[in-house]
Structures are given as C-alpha cells and as structure tokens.
NUNU-6986 format. One record per residue (C-alpha): residue in three letters; x, y, z. Coordinates in pm, 1 decimal, decimal comma. Layout:
<pts>
type:ALA	xx:X	yy:Y	zz:Z $
...
</pts>
This chain:
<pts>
type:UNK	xx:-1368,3	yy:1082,1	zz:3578,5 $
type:UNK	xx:-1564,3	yy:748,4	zz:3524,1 $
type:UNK	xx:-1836,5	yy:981,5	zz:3407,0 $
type:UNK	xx:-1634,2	yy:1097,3	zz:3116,1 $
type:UNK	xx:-1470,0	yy:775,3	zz:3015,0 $
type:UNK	xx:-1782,0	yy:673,4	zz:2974,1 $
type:UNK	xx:-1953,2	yy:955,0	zz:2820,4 $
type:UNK	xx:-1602,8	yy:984,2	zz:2545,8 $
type:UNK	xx:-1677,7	yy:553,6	zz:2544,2 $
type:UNK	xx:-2056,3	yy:602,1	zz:2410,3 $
type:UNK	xx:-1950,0	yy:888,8	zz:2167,6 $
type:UNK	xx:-1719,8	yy:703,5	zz:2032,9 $
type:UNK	xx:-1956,9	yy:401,7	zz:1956,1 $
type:UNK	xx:-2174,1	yy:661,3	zz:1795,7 $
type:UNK	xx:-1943,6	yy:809,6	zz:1569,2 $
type:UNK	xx:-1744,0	yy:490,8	zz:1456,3 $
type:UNK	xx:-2122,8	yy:338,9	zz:1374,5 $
type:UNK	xx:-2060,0	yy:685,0	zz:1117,9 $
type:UNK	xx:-1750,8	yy:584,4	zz:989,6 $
type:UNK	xx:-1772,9	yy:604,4	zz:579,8 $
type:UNK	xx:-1670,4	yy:310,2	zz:379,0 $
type:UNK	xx:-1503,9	yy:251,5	zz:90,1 $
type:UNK	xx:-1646,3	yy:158,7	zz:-248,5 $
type:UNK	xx:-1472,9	yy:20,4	zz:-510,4 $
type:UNK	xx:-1454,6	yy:141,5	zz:-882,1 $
type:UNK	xx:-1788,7	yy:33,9	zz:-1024,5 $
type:UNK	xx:-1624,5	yy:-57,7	zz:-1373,9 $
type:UNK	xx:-1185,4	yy:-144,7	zz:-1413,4 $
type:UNK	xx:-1077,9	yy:-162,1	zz:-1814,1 $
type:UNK	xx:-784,0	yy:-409,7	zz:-1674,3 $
type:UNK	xx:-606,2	yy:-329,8	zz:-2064,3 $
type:UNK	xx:-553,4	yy:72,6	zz:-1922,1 $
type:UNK	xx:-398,0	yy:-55,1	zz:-1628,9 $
type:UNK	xx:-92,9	yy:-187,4	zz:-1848,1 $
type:UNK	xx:261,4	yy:-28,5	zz:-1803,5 $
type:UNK	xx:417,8	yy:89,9	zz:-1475,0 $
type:UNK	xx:305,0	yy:211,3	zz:-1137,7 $
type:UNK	xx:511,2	yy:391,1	zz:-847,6 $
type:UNK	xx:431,4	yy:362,3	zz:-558,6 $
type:UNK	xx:346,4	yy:705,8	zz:-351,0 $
type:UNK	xx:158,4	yy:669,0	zz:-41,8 $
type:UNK	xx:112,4	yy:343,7	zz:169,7 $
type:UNK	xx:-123,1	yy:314,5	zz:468,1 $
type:UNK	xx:-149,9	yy:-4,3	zz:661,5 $
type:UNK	xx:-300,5	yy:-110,0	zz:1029,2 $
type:UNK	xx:-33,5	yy:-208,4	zz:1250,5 $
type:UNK	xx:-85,3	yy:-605,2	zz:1209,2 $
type:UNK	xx:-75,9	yy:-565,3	zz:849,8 $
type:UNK	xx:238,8	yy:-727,3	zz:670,1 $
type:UNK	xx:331,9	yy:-400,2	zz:518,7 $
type:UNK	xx:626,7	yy:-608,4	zz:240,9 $
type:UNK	xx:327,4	yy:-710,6	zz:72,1 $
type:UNK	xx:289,0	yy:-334,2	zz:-82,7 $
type:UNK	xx:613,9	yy:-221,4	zz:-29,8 $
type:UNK	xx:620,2	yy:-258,8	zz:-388,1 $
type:UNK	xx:690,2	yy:-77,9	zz:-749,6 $
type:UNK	xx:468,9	yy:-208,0	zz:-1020,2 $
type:UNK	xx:739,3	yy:-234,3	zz:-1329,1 $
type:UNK	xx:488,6	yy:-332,8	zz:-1570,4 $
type:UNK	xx:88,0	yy:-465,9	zz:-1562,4 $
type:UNK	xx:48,1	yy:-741,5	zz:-1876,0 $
type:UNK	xx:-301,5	yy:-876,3	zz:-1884,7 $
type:UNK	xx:-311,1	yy:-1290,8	zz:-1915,6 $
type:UNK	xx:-577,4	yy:-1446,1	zz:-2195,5 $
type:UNK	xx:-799,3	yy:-1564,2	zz:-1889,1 $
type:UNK	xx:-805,8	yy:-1179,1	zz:-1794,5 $
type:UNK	xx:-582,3	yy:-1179,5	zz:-1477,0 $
type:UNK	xx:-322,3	yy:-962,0	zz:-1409,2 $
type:UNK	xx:68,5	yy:-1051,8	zz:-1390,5 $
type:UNK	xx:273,0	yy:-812,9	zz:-1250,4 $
type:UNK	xx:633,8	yy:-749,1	zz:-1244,0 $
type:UNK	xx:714,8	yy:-566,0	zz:-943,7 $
type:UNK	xx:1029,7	yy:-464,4	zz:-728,1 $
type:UNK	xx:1007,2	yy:-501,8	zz:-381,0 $
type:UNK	xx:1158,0	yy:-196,5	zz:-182,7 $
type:UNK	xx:1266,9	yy:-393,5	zz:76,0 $
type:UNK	xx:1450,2	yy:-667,9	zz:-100,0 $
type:UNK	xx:1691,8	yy:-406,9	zz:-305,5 $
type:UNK	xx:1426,4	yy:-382,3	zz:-570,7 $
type:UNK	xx:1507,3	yy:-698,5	zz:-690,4 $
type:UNK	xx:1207,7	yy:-772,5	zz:-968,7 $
type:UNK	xx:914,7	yy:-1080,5	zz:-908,0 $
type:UNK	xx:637,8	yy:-1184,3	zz:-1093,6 $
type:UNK	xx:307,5	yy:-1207,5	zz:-967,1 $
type:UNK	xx:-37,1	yy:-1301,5	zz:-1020,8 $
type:UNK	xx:-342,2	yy:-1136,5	zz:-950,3 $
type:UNK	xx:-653,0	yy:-1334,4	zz:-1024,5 $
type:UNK	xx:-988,8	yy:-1188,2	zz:-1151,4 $
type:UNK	xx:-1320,0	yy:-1282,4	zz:-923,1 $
type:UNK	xx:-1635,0	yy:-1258,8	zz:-1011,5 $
type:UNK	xx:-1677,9	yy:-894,1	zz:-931,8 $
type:UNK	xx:-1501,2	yy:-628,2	zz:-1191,4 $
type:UNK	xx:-1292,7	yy:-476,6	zz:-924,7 $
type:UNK	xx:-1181,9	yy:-724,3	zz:-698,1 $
type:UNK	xx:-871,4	yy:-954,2	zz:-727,5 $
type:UNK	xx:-676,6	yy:-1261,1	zz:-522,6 $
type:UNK	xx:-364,2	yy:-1262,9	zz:-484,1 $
type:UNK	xx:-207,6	yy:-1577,5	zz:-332,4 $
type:UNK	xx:82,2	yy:-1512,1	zz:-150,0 $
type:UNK	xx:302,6	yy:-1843,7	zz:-54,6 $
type:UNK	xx:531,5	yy:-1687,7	zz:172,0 $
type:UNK	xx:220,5	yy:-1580,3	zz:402,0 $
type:UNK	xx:-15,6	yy:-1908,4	zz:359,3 $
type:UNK	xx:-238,1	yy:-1656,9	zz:316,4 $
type:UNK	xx:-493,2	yy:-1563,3	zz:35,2 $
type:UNK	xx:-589,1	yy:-1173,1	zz:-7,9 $
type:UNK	xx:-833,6	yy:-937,0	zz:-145,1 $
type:UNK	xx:-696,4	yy:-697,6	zz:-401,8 $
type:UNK	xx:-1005,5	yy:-432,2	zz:-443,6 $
type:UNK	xx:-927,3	yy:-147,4	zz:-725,9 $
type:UNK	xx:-1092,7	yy:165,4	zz:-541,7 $
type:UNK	xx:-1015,4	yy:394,9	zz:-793,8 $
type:UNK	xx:-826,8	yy:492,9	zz:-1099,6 $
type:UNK	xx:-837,0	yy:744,7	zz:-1395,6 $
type:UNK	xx:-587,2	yy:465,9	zz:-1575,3 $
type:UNK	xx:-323,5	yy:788,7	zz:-1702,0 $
type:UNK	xx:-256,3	yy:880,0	zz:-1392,1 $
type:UNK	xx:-348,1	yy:747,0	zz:-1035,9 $
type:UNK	xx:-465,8	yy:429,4	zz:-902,7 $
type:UNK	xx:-586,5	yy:347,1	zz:-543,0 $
type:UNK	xx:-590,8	yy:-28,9	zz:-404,4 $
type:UNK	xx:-653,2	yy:-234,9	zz:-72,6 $
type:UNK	xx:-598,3	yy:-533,2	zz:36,4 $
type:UNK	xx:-845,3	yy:-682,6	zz:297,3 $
type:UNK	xx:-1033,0	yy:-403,4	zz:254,8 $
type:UNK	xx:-1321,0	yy:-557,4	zz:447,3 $
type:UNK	xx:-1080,0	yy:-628,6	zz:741,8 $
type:UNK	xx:-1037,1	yy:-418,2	zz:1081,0 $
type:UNK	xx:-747,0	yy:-546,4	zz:1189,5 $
type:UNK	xx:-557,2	yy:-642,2	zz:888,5 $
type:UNK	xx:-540,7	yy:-408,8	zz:591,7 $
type:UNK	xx:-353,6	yy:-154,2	zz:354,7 $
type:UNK	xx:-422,2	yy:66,6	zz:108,1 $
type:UNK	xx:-122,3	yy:181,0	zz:-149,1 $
type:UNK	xx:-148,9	yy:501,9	zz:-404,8 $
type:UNK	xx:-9,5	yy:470,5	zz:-694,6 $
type:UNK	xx:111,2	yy:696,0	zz:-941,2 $
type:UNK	xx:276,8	yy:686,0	zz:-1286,1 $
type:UNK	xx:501,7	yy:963,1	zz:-1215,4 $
type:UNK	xx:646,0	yy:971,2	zz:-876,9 $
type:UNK	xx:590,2	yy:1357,0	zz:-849,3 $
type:UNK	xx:209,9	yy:1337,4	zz:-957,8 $
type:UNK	xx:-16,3	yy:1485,3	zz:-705,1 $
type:UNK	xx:-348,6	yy:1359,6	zz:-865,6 $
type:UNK	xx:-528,1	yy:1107,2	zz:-656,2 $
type:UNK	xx:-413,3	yy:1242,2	zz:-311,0 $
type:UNK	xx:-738,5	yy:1398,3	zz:-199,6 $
type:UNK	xx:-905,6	yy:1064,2	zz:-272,6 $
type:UNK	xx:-644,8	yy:896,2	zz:-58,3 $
type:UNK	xx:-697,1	yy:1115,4	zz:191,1 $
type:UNK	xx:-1074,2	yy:1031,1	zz:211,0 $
type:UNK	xx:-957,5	yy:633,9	zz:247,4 $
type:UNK	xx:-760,8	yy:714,2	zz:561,9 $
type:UNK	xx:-1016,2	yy:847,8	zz:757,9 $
type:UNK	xx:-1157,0	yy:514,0	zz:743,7 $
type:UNK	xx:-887,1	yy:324,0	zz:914,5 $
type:UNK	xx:-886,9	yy:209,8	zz:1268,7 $
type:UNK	xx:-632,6	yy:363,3	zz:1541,6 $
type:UNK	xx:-359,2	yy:353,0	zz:1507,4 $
type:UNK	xx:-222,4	yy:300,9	zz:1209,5 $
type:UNK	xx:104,5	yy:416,1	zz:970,0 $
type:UNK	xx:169,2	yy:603,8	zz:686,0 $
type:UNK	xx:466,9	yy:617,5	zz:456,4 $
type:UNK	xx:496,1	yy:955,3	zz:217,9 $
type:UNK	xx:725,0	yy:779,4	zz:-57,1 $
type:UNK	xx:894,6	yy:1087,0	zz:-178,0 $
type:UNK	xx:1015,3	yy:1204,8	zz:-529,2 $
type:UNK	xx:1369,4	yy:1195,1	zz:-421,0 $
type:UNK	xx:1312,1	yy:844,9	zz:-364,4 $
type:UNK	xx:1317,2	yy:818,0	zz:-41,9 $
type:UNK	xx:1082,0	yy:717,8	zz:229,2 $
type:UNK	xx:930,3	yy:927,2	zz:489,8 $
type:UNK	xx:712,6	yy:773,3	zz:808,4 $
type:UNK	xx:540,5	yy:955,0	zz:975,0 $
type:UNK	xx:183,3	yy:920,9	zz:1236,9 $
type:UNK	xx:-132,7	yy:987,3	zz:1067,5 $
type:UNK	xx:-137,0	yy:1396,7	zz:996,3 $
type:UNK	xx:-401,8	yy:1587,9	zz:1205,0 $
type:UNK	xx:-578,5	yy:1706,8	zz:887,8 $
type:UNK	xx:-639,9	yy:1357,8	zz:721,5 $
type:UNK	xx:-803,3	yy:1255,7	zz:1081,3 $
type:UNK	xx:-1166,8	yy:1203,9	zz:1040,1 $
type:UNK	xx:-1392,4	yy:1335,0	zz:1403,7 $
type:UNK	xx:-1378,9	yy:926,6	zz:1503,0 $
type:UNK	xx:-1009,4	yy:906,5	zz:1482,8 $
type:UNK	xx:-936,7	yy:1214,5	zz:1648,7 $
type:UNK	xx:-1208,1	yy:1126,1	zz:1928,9 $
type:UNK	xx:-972,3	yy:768,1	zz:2015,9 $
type:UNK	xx:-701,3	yy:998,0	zz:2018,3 $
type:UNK	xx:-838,1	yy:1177,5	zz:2323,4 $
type:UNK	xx:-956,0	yy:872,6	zz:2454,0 $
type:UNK	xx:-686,0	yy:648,6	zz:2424,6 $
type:UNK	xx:-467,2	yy:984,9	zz:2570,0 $
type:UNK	xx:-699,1	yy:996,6	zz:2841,3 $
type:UNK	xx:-702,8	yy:635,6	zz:2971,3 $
type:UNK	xx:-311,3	yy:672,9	zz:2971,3 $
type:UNK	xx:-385,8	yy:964,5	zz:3182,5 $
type:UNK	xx:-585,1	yy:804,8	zz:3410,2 $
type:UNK	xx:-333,0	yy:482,0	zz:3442,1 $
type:UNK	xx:-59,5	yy:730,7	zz:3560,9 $
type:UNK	xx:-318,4	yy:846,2	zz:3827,0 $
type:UNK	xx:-292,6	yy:1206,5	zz:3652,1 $
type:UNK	xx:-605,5	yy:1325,1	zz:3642,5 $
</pts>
C-alpha cells in the first residue's frame, strides 16, 4: 500500500510539472470590448472570493487614460448596478482592479476574446491557491468560447467549483465534469480517494 501511495505521489509530481498554462491574448483593442457582457461560466479555487465575478458586465466605457470602467450587477446583491475601475498596466492584456472591500489588489488578465462574441478573464491568474476565471458572453445562449474554457480548467488545482450560469437565468453548481478533467486532475482524484481509503483502514 505504501508502495503505491508513493508510486501515485511521484506520478503525480511528474504530470503536474506537465500541467499547461495559460497565455494571455497577445494584443486587446480595449474600444471592441465596449457594451455588455453576461456572464456564462465561472470557475474559481475554493479560497477564491467567488462575489468578485459573480458579476454581469452592463456596459464597458473606455476612460481617456485608457482604463476600463465598468458598470456591473452583482448576482449576489439583487443585481443592484456598481461602477468599477479596471486599470491598464504596462502589458496590453493585463489589468488591476482594486477592490476596497477585500484590501486587496488583483490581476485582471484578458485570455481571450473575438470582441462580438466571447471573452475569457482571470484574476490571479498566476496564483495556486487563489484564482478564477469567468466566460463571458454577449448573449447568454452563445456557445462560442466554451471549448477554450474548457482548456483553462484543466489547469486548475483540486478541487475546485464550477457554476454553468444558464439561459433561463439561473445558476447551476456542479463538481468539475469528468470530460473537462485533464490526466493530472483526474490522477489527485484517485489519490486523494485513495488516502481517504487508507484513513478508514479500507484497503
């Protein structure tokens, strides 16, 4: 038994040393962004302050310094509409956003977009422990985009949650779908099932 904890241990080093990263969008026209953005898929790491992209983008207006202010609607506070600012850095497709509530200052990286009608974001996309990723969509039944999300989940660390934000409007939770699990995520699964296992002295 120690054998294979420790053989499943080394494999798993190996393969998360494989783990494929995320890039973001070489070039972002911020002026295409403009107008509104649903919100259709979230992903987050369990630490992760999920409110902070429990959002609806209402509209995108680009500021003469070249930031972004957004008016969004919170779905947890009864949509109720904020402003916010998302500053430009010195790299095309990467943003801060300073968020009071949190003390906290986060990294808003554009992954991709095709401007009409999908874009994909993170914040902290750099982190391990504290990140999310949100799909966006300018219709709320638009399916274009969500093989390219799919591709940013398998780089998340175990475990983690996904919400399917439906066209009805409503909000589905659900864990991470077999299919979007890259060979690294599905190898903790057995390992972290296996050390549970072995705590209940069952195998």
């Amino acid at each position: 038994m120690k054998f294979f904890l420790l053989t499943v241990g080394l494999a798993l080093i190996g393969t998360i040393q494989a783990i494929e990263h995320i890039y973001p969008q070489k070039d972002v026209v911020v002026e295409k962004l403009s107008g509104g953005w649903y919100l259709r898929q979230l992903v987050s790491t369990m630490d992760f302050p999920r409110n902070l992209l429990l959002i609806d983008i209402k509209e995108v207006d680009i500021t003469p310094q070249g930031d972004l202010e957004l008016v969004i609607a919170r779905r947890t506070e009864n949509c109720v509409e904020k402003k916010i600012l998302v500053k430009k850095t010195e790299k095309p497709a990467v943003f801060e956003i300073d968020v009071p509530s949190e003390h906290d200052l986060h990294t808003l990286t554009m992954v991709k977009t095709d401007y009409d009608n999908f874009t994909l974001v993170c914040l902290n996309m750099d982190s391990l422990e504290k990140k999310a990723c949100a799909y966006f969509v300018r219709r709320i039944d638009e399916q274009k985009g969500m093989e390219e999300f799919k591709k940013i989940l398998l780089t998340f660390p175990m475990p983690y949650t996904v919400t399917d934000f439906l066209p009805e409007g409503k909000a589905e939770e659900a864990n991470p779908l077999q299919d979007h699990l890259s060979p690294w995520q599905n190898l903790w699964q057995l390992f972290e099932i296996t050390t549970i296992l072995k705590m209940k002295d069952i195998i």
